[in-house]
C-alpha positions in Angstrom: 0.0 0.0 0.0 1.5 3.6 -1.1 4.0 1.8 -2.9 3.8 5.0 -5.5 4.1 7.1 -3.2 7.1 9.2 -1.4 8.6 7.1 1.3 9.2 10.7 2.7 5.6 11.6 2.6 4.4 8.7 4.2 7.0 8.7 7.1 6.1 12.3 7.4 2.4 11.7 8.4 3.1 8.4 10.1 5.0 11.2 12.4 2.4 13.9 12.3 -0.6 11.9 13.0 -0.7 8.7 15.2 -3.8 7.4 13.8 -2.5 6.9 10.6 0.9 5.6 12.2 -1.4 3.1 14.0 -3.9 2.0 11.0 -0.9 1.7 8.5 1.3 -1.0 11.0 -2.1 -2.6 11.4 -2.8 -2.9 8.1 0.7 -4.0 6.8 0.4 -6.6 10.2 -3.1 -7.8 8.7 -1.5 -8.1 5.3 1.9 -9.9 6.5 -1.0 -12.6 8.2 -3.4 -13.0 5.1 -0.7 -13.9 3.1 0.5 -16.4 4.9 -2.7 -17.8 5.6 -3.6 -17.7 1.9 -0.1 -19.7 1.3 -1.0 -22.4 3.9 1.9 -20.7 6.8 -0.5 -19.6 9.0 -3.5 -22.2 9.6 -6.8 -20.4 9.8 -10.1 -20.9 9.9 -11.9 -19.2 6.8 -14.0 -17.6 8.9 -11.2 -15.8 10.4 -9.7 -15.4 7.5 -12.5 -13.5 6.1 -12.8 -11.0 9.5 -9.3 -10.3 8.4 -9.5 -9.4 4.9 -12.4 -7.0 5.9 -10.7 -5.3 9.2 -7.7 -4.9 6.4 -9.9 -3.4 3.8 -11.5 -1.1 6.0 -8.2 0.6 7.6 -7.3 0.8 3.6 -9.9 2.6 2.6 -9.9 4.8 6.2 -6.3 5.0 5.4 -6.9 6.4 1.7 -9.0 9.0 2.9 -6.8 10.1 5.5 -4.2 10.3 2.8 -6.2 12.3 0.4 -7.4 14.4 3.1 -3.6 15.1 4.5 -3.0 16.3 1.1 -5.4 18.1 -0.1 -5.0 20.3 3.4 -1.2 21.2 2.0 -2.1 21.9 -1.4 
């Protein structure tokens, strides 16, 4: 996620607001852990699996707007 984006600009509101900080480890945790359990590393239950591909698509999409919000507020 935000692979096209500065590195800089991301560190930079990772640092300026701890909610994003928080939602983009959680996300990158969620998505470390659905990988593996889509690979057969991490044994999961599908419904559990599923809870996590949701909690990770909602902090994406509240990420994305936080993003877009940050900056459109500098421009």
């Amino acid at each position: 996620m935000f692979e096209n984006h500065p590195r800089e600009d991301i560190e930079a509101l990772m640092k300026a607001n701890i909610e994003f900080r928080r939602l983009f480890l959680r996300h990158r945790e969620l998505d470390s852990k659905v990988h593996d359990a889509e690979i057969g590393v991490l044994p999961l239950d599908s419904d559990t699996l599923s809870g996590m591909k949701r909690e990770k698509l909602v902090a994406k999409e509240r990420l994305l707007r936080m993003w877009q919000e940050a900056r459109t507020s500098t421009h």
